[in-house]
N, CA and C atoms as an extended XYZ file, in Angstrom:
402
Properties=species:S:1:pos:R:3:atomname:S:1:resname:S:1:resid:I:1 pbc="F F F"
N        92.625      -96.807       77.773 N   UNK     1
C        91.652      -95.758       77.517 CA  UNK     1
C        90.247      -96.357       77.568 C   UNK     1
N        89.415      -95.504       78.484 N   UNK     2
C        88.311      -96.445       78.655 CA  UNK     2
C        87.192      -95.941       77.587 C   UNK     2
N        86.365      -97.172       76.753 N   UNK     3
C        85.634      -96.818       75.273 CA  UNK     3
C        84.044      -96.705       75.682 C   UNK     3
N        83.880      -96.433       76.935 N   UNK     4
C        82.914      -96.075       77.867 CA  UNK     4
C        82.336      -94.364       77.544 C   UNK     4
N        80.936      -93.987       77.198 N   UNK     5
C        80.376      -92.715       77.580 CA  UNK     5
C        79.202      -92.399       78.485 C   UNK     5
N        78.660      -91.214       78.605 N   UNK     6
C        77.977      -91.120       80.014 CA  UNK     6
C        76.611      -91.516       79.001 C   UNK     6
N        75.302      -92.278       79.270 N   UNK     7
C        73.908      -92.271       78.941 CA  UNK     7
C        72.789      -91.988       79.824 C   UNK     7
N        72.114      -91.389       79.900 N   UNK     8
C        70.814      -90.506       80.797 CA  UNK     8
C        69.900      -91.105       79.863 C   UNK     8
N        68.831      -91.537       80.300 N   UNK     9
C        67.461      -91.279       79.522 CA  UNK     9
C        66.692      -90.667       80.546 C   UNK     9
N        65.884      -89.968       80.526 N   UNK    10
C        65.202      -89.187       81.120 CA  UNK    10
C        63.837      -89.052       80.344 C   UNK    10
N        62.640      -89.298       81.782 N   UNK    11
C        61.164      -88.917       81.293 CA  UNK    11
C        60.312      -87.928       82.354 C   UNK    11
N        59.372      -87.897       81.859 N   UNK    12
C        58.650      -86.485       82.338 CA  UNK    12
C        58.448      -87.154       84.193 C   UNK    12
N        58.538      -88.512       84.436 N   UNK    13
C        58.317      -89.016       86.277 CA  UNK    13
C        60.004      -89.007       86.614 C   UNK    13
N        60.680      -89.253       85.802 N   UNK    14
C        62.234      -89.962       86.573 CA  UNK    14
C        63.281      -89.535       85.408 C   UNK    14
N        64.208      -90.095       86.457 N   UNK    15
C        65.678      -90.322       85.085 CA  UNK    15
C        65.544      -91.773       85.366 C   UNK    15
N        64.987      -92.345       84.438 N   UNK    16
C        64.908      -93.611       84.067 CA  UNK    16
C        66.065      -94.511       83.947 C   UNK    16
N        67.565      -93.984       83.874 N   UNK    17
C        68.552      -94.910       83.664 CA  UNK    17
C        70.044      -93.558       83.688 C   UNK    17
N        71.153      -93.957       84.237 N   UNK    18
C        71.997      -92.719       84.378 CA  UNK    18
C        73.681      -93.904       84.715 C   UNK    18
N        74.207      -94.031       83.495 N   UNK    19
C        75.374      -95.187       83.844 CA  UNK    19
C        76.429      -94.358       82.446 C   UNK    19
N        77.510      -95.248       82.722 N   UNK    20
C        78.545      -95.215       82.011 CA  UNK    20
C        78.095      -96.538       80.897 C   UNK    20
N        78.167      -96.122       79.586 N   UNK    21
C        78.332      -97.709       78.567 CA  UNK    21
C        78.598      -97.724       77.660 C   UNK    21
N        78.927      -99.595       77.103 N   UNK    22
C        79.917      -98.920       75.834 CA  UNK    22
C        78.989      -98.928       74.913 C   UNK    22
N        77.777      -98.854       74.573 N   UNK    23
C        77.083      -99.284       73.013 CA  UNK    23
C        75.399      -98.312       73.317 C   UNK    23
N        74.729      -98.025       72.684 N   UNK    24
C        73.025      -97.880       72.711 CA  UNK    24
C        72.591      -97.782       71.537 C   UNK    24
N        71.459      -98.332       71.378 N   UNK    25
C        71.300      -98.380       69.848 CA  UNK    25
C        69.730      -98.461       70.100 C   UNK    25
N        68.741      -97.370       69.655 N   UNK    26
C        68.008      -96.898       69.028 CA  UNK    26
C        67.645      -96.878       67.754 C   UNK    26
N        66.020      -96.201       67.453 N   UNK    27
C        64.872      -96.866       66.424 CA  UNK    27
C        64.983      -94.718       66.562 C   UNK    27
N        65.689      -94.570       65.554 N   UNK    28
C        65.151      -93.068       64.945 CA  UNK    28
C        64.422      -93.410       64.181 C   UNK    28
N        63.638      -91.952       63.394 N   UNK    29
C        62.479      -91.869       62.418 CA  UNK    29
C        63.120      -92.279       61.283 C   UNK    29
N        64.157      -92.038       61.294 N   UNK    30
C        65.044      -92.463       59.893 CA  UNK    30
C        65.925      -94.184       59.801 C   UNK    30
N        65.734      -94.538       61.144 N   UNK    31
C        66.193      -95.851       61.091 CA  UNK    31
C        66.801      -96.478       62.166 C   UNK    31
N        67.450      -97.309       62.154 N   UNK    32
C        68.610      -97.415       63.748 CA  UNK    32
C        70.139      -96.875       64.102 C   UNK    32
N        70.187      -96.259       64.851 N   UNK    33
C        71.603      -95.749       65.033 CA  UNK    33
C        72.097      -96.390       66.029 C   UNK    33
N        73.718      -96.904       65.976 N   UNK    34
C        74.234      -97.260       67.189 CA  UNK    34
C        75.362      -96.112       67.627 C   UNK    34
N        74.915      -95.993       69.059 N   UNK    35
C        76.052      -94.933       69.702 CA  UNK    35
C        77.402      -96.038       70.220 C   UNK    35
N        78.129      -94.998       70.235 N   UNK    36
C        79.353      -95.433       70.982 CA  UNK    36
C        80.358      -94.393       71.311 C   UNK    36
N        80.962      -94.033       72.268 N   UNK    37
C        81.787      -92.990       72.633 CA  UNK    37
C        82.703      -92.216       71.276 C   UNK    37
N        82.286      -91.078       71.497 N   UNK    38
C        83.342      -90.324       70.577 CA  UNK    38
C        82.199      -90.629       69.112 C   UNK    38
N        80.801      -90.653       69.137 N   UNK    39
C        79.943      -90.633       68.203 CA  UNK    39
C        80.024      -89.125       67.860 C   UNK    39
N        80.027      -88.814       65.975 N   UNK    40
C        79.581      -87.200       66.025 CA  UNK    40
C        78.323      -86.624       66.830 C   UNK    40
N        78.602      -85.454       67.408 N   UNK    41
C        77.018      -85.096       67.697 CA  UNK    41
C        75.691      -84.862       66.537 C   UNK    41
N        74.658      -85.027       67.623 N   UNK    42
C        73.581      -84.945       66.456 CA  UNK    42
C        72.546      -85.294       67.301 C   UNK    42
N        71.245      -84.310       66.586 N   UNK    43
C        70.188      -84.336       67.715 CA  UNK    43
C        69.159      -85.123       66.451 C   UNK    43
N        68.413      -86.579       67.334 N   UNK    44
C        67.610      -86.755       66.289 CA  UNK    44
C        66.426      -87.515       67.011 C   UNK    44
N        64.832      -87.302       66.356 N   UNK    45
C        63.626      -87.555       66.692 CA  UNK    45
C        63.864      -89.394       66.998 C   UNK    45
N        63.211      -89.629       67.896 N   UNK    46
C        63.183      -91.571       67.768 CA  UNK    46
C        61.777      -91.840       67.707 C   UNK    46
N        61.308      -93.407       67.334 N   UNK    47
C        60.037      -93.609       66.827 CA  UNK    47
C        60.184      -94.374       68.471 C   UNK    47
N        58.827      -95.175       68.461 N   UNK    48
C        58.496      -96.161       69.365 CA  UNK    48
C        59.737      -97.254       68.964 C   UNK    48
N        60.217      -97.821       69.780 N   UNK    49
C        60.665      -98.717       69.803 CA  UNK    49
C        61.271      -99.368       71.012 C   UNK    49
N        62.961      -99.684       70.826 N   UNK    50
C        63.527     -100.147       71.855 CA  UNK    50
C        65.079      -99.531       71.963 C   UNK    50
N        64.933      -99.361       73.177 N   UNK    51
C        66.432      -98.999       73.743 CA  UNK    51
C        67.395     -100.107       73.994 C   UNK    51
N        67.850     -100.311       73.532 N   UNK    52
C        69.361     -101.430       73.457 CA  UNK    52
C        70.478     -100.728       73.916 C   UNK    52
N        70.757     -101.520       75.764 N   UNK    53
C        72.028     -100.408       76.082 CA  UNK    53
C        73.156     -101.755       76.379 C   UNK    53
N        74.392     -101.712       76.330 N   UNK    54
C        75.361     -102.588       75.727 CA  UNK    54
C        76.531     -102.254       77.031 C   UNK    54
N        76.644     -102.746       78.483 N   UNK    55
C        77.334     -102.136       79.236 CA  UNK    55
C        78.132     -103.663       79.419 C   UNK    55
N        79.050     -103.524       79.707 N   UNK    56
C        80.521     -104.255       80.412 CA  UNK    56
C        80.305     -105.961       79.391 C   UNK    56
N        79.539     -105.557       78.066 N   UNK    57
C        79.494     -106.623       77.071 CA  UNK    57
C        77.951     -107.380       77.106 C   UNK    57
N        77.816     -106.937       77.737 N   UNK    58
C        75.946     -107.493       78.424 CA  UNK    58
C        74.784     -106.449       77.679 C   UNK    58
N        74.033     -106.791       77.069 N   UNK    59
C        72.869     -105.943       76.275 CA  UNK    59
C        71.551     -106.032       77.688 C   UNK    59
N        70.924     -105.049       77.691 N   UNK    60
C        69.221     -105.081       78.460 CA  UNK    60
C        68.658     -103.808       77.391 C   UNK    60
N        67.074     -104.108       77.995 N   UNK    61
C        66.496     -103.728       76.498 CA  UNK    61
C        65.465     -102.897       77.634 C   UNK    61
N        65.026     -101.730       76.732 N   UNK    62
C        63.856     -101.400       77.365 CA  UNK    62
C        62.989     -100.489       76.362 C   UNK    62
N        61.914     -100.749       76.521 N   UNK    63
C        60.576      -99.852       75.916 CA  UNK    63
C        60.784      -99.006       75.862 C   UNK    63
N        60.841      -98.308       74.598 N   UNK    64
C        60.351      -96.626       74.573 CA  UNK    64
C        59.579      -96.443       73.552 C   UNK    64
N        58.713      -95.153       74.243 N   UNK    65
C        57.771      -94.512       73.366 CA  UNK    65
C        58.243      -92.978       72.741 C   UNK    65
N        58.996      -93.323       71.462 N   UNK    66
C        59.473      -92.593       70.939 CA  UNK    66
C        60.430      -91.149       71.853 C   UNK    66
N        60.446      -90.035       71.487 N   UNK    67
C        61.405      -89.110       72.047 CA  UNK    67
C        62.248      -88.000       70.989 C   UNK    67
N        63.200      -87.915       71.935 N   UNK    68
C        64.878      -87.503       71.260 CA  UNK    68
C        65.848      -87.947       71.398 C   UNK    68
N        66.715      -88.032       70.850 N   UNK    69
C        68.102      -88.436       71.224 CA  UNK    69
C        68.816      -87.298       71.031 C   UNK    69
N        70.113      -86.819       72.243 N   UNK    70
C        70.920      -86.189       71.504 CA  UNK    70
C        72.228      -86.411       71.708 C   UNK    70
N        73.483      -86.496       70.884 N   UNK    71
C        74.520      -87.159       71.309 CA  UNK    71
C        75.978      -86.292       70.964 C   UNK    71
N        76.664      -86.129       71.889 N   UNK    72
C        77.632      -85.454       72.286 CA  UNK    72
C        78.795      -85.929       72.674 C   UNK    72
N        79.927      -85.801       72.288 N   UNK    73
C        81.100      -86.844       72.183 CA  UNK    73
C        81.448      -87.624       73.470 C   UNK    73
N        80.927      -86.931       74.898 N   UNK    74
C        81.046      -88.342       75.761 CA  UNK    74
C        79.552      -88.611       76.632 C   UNK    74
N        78.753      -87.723       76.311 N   UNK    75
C        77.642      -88.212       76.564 CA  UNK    75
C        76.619      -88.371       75.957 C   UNK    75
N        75.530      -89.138       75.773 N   UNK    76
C        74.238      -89.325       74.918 CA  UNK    76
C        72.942      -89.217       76.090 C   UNK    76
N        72.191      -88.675       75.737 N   UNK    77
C        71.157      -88.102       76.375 CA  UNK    77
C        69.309      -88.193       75.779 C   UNK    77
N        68.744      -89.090       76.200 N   UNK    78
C        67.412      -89.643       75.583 CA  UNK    78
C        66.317      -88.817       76.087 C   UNK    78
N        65.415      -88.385       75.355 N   UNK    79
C        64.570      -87.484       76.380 CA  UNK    79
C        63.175      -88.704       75.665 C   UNK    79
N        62.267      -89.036       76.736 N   UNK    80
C        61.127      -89.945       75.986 CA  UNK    80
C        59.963      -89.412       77.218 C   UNK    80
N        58.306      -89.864       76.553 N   UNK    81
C        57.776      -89.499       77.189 CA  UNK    81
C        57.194      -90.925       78.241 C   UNK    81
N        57.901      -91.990       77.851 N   UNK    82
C        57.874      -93.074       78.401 CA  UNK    82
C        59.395      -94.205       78.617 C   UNK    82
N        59.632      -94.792       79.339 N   UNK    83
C        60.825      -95.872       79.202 CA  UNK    83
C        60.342      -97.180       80.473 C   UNK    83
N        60.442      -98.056       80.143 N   UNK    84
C        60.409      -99.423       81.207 CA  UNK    84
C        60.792     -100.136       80.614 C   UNK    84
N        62.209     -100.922       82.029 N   UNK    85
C        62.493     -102.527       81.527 CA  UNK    85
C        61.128     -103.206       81.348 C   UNK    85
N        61.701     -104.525       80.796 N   UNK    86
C        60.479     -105.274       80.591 CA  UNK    86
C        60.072     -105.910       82.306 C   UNK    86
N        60.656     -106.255       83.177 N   UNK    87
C        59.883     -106.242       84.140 CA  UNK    87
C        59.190     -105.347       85.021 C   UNK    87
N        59.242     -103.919       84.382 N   UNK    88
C        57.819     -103.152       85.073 CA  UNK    88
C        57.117     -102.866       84.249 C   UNK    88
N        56.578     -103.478       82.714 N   UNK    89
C        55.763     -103.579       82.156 CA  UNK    89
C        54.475     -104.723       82.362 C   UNK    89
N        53.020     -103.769       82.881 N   UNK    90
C        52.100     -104.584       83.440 CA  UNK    90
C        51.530     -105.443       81.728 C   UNK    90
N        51.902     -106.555       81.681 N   UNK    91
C        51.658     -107.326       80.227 CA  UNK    91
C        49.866     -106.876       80.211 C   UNK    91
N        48.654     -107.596       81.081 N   UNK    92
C        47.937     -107.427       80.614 CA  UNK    92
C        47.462     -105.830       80.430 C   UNK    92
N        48.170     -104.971       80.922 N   UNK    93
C        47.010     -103.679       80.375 CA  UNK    93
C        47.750     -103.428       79.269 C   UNK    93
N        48.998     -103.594       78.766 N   UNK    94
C        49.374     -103.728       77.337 CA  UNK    94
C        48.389     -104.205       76.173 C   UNK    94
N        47.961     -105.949       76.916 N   UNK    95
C        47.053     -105.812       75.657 CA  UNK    95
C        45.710     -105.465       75.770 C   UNK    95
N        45.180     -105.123       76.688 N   UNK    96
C        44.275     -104.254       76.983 CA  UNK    96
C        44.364     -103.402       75.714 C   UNK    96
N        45.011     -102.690       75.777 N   UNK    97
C        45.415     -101.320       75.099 CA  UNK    97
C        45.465     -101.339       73.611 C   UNK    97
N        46.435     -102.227       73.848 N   UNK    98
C        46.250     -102.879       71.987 CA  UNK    98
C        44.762     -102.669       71.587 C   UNK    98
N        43.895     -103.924       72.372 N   UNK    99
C        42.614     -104.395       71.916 CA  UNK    99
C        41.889     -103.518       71.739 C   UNK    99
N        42.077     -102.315       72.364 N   UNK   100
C        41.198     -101.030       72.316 CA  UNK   100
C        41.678     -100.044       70.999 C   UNK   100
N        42.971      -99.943       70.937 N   UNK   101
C        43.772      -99.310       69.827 CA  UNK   101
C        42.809      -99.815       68.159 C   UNK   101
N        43.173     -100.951       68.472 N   UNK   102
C        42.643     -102.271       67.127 CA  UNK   102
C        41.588     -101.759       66.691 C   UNK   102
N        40.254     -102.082       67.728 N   UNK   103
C        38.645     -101.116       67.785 CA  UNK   103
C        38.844      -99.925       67.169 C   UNK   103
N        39.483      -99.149       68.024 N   UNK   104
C        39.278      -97.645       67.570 CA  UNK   104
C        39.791      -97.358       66.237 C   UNK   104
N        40.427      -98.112       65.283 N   UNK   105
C        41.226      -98.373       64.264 CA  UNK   105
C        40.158      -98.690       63.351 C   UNK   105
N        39.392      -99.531       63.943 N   UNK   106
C        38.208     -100.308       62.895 CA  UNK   106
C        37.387      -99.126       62.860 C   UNK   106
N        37.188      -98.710       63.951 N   UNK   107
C        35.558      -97.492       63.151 CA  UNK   107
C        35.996      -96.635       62.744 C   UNK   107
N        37.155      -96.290       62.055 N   UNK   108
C        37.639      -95.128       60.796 CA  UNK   108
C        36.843      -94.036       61.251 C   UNK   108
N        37.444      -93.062       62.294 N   UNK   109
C        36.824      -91.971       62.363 CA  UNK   109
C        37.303      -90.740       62.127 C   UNK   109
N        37.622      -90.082       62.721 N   UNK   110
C        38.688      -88.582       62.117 CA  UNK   110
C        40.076      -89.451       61.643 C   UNK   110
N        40.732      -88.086       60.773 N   UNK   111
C        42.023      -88.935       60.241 CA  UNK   111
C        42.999      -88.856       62.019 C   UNK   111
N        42.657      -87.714       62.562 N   UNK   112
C        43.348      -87.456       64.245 CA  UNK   112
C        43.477      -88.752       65.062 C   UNK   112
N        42.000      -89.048       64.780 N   UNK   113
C        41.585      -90.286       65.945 CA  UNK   113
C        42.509      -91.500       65.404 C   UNK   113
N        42.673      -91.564       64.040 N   UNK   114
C        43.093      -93.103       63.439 CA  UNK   114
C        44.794      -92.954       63.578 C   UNK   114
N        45.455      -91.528       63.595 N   UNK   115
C        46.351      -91.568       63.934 CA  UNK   115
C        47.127      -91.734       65.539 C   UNK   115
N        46.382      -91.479       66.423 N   UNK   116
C        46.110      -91.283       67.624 CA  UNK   116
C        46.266      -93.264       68.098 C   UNK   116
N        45.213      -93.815       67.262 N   UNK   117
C        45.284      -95.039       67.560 CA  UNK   117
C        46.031      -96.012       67.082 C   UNK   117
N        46.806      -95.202       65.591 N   UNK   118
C        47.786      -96.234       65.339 CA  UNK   118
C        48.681      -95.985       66.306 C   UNK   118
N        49.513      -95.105       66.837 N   UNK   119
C        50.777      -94.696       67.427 CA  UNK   119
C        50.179      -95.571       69.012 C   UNK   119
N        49.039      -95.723       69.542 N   UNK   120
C        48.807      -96.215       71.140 CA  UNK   120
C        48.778      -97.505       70.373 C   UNK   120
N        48.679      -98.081       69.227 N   UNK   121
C        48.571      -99.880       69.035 CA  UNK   121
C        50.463      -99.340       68.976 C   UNK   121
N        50.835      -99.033       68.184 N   UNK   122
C        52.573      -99.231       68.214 CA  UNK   122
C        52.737      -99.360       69.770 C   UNK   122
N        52.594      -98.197       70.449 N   UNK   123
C        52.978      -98.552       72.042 CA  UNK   123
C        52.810      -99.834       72.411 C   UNK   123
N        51.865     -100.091       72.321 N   UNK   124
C        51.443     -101.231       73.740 CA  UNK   124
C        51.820     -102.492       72.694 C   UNK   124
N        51.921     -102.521       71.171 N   UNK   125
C        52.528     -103.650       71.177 CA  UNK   125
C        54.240     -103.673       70.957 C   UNK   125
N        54.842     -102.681       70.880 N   UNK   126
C        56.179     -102.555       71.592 CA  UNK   126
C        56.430     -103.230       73.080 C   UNK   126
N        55.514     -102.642       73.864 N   UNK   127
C        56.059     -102.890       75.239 CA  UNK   127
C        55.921     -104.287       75.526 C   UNK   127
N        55.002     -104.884       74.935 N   UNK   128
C        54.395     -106.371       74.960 CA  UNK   128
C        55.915     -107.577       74.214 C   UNK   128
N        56.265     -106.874       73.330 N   UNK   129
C        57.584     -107.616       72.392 CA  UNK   129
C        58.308     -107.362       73.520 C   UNK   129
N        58.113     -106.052       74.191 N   UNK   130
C        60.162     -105.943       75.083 CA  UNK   130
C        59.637     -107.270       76.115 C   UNK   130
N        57.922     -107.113       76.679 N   UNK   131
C        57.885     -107.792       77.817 CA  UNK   131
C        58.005     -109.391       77.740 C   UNK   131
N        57.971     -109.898       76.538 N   UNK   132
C        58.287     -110.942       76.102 CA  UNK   132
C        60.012     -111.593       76.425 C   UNK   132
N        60.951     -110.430       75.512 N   UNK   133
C        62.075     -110.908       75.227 CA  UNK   133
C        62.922     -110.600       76.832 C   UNK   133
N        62.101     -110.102       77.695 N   UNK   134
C        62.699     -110.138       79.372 CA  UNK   134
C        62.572     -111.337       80.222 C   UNK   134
């Protein structure tokens, strides 16, 4: 019996990834969940983090900027408004981005703006950790 289910992540340019596997394990708002075939369903928000997909015993990792997850006894289905392995992550406009995030952080301006800039410093230094550990 194969302990294999279907995984899609999908973003607003592509379907970013579309395989059979046995493991994924995600950064919900509430914490980390690991899937695996025959998981209860359940639809739940994800933060920035990382996608950990677990196929034929082999882990690869990739960036995401938060989303949904929703999971259904043989398939799991990611909806994000971003996903890249770490080798199509351009490192320097990452920290570009950061460095600008950081700034805009320091001059405390609307509570919008400071939230705005914490969540783009989470991004770009997410993608910078995945582009590291690739």
């Amino acid at each position: 019996m194969a302990s294999t289910f279907q995984l899609e992540i999908v973003t607003p340019d592509r379907k970013f990834y579309e395989d059979q596997v046995d493991m994924v394990i995600v950064r919900s708002t509430e914490g980390d969940l690991g899937i695996m075939k025959n998981h209860m369903s359940l639809v739940s928000p994800l933060a920035i983090g990382v996608i950990k997909i677990k196929k034929n015993g082999e882990y690869r990792e990739a960036a995401c900027a938060g989303g949904f997850i929703q999971v259904k006894q043989d398939k799991t289905t990611i909806i994000t408004d971003s996903a890249e392995w770490p080798e199509e992550i351009d490192v320097e406009r990452a920290k570009k981005a950061a460095e600008r995030a950081e700034e805009r952080l320091k001059t405390k301006t609307a509570e919008i703006d400071l939230i705005r800039a914490q969540a783009a410093l989470e991004r770009a230094l997410n993608r910078l950790r995945v582009a590291k550990k690739g």
